[in-house]
Backbone bond lengths (Angstrom), bond angles and torsions (degrees), N, CA, C in turn:
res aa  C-N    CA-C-N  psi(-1)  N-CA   C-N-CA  omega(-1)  CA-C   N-CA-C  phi
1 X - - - 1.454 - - 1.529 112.46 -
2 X 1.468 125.41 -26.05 1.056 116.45 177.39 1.691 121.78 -81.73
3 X 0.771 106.30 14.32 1.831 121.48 167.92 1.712 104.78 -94.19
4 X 0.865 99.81 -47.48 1.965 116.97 171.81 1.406 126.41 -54.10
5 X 1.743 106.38 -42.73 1.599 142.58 161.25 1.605 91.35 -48.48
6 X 1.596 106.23 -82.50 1.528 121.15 -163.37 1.606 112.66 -39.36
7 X 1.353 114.42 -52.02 1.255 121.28 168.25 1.204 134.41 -47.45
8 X 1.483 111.26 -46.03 1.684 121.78 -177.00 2.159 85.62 -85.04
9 X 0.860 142.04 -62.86 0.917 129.02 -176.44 1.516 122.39 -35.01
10 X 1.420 121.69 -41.50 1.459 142.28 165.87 1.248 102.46 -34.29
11 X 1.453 115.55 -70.07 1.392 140.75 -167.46 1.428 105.73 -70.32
12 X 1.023 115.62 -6.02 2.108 107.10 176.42 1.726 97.78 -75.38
13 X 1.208 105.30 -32.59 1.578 97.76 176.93 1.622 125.06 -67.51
14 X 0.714 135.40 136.11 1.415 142.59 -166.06 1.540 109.05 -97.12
15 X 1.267 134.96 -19.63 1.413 146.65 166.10 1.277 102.93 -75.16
16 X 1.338 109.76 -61.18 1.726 106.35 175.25 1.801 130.26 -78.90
17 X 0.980 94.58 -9.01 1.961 116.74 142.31 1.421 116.45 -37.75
18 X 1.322 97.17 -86.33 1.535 124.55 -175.93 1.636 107.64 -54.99
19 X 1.470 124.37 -34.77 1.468 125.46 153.93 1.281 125.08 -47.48
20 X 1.623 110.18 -52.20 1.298 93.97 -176.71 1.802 127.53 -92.29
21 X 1.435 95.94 22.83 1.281 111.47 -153.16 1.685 68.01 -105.70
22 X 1.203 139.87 -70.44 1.366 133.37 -144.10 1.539 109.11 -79.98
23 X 1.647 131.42 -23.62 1.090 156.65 145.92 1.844 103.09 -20.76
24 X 1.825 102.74 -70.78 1.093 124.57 177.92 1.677 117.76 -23.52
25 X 0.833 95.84 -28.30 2.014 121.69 -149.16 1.562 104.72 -106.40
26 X 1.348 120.96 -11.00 1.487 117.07 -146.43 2.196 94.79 -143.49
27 X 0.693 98.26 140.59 1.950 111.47 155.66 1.862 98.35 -60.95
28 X 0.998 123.90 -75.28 1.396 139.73 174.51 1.342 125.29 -141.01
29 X 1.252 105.72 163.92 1.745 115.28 -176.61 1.441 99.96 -132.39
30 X 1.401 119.95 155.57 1.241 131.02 159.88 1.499 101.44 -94.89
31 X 1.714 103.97 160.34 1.544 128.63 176.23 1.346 74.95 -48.22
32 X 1.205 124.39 -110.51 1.905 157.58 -158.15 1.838 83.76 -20.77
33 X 1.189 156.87 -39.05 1.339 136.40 -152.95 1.407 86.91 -95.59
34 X 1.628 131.17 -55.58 1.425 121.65 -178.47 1.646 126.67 -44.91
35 X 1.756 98.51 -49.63 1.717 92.90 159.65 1.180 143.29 -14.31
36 X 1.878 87.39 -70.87 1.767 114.05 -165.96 1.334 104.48 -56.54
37 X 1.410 103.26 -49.91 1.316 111.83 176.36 1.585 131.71 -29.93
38 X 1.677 88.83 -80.12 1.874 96.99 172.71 1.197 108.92 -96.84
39 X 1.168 134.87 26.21 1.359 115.60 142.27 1.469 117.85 107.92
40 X 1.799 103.67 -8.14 1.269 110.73 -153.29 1.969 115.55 -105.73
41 X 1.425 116.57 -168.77 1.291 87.35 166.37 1.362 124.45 -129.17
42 X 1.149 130.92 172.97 1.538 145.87 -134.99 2.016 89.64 -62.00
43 X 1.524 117.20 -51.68 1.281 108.59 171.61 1.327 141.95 -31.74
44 X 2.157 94.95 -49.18 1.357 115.84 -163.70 1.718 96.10 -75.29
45 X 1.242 89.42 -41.70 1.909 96.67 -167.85 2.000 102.79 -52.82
46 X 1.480 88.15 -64.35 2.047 96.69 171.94 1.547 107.60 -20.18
47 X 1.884 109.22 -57.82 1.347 101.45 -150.36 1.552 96.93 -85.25
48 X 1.222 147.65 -40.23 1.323 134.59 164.14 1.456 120.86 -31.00
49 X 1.664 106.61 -42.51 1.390 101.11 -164.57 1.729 92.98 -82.85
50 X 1.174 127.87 -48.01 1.302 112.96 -178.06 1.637 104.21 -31.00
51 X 1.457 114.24 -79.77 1.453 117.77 177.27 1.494 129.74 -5.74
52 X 1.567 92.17 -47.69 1.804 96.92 171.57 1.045 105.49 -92.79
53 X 1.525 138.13 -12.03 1.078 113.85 -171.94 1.567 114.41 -85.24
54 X 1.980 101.51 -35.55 1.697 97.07 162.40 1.701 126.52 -53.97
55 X 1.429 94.26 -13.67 1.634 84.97 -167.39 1.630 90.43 -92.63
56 X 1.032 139.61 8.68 1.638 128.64 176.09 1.372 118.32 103.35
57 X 1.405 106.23 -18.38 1.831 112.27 -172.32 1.121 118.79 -76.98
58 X 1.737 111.23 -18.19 1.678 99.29 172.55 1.698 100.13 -135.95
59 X 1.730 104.79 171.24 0.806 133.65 -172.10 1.689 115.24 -98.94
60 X 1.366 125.69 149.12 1.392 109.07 168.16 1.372 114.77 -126.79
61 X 1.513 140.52 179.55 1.318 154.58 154.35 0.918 129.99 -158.86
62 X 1.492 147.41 135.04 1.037 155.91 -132.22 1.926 99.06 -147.96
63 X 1.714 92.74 102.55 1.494 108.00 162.62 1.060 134.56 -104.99
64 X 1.403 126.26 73.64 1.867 121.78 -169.29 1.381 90.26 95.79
65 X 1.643 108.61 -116.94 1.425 117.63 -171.58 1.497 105.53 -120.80
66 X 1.307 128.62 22.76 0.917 139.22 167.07 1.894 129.04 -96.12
67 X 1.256 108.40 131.09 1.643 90.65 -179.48 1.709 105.61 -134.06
68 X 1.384 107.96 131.60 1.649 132.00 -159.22 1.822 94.24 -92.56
69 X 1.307 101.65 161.79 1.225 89.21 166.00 1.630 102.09 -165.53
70 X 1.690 130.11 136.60 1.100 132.60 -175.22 1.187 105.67 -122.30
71 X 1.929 117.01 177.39 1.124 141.78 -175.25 1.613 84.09 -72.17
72 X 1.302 106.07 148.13 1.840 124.30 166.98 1.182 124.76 -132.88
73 X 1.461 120.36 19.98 1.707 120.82 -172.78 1.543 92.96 -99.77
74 X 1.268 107.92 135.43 1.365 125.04 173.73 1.716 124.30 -74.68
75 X 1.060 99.17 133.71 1.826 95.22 -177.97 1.287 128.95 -46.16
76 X 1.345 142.61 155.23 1.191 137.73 169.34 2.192 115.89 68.98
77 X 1.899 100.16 25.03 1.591 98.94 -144.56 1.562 67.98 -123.94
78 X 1.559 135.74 144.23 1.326 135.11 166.04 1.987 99.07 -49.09
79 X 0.918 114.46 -37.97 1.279 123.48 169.60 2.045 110.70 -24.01
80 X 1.305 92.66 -68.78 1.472 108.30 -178.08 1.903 105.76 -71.74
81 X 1.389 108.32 -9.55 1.874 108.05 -166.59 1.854 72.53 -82.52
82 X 1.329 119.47 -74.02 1.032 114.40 -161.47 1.844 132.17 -52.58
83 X 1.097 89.14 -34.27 1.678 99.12 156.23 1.882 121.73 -51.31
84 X 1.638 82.29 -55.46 1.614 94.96 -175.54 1.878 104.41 -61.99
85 X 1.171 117.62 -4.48 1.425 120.80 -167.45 1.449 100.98 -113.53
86 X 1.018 115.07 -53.53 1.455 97.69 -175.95 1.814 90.44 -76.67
87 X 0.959 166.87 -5.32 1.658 142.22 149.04 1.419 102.30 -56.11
88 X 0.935 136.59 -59.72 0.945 121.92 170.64 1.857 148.45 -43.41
89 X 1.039 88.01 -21.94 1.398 114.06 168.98 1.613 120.67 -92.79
90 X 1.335 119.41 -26.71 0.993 136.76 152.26 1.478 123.62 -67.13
91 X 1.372 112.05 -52.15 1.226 91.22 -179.42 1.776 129.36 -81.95
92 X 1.168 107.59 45.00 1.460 121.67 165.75 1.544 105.56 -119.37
93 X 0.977 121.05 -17.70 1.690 111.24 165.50 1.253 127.84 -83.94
94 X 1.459 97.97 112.82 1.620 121.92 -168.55 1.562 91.11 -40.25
95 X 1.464 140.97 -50.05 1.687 132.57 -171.61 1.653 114.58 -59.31
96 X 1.502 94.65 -25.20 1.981 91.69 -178.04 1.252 97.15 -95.94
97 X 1.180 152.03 -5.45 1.462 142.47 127.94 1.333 127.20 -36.85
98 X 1.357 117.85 -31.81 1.669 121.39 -163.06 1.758 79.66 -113.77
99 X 1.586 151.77 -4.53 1.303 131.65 154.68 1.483 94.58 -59.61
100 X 1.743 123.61 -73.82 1.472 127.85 -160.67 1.322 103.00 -37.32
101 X 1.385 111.33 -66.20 1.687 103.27 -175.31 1.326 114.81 -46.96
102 X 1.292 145.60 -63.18 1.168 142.42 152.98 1.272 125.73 -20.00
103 X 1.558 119.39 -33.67 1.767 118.24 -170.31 1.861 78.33 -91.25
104 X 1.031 136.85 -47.32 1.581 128.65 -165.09 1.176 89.83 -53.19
105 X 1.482 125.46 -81.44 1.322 136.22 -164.80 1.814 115.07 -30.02
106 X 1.278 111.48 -57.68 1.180 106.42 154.79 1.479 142.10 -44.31
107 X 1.175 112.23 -46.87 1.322 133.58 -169.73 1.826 100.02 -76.94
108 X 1.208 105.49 -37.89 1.978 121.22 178.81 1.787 89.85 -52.74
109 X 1.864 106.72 -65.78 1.311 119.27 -164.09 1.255 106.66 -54.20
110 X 1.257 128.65 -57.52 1.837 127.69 -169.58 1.575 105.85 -54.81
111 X 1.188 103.65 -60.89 1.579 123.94 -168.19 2.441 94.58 -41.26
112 X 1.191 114.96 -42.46 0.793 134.77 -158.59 1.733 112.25 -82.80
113 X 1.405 80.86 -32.60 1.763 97.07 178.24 1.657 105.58 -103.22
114 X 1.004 108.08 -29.29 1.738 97.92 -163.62 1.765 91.57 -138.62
115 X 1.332 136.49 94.90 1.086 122.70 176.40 1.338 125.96 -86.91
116 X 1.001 151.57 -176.16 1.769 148.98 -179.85 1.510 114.35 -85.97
117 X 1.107 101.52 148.15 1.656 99.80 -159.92 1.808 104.23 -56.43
118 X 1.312 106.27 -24.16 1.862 126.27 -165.48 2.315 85.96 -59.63
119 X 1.474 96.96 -66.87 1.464 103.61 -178.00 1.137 126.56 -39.14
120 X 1.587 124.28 -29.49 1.364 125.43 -157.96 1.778 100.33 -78.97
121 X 1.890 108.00 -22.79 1.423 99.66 -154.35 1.639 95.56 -94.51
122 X 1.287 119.16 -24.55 1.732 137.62 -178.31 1.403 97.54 -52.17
């Protein structure tokens, strides 16, 4: 039960909510795309994601000076029931609709301004 504790405790935060809600949606995110997003800054975002990341829920990588970060609960693990539940619960709130639009919108804008080295040669 105390893995269960850790989790719902995670989730009392509302910053780290909205992380794993936009995470949900994506292969990976960069620090800098979660920011833009909610608004917040590169510190606040770090220390949430550390949070999930000690608790097992996310993943990290380190590109240059950049660091990505994904969903990490394994399939078939109550881990993934509870994930799969709170998306679900989320995605009926008109506000975690207006994050996605916002994480697209962003993601449209960067992609547009700064493309990947793979794009430049296509």
């Amino acid at each position: 039960m105390k893995q269960q504790a850790r989790f719902f405790k995670a989730l009392a935060d509302e910053t780290r909510l909205r992380i794993l809600w936009l995470l949900m949606g994506q292969e990976e995110l960069c620090v800098c795309d979660i920011m833009m997003v909610l608004g917040i800054t590169q510190s606040k975002a770090s220390r949430h994601l550390r949070y999930l990341y000690n608790l097992g829920w996310v993943t990290d990588r380190r590109e240059g000076l950049w660091m990505y970060y994904r969903l990490a609960v394994s399939p078939g693990t109550p881990g993934e029931q509870l994930v799969s539940l709170l998306g679900e619960m989320l995605a009926a709130k008109p506000e975690a609709r207006v994050l996605r639009e916002k994480l697209a919108e962003c993601l449209r804008l960067k992609m547009q301004c700064c493309p990947t080295p793979g794009e430049l040669t296509a």
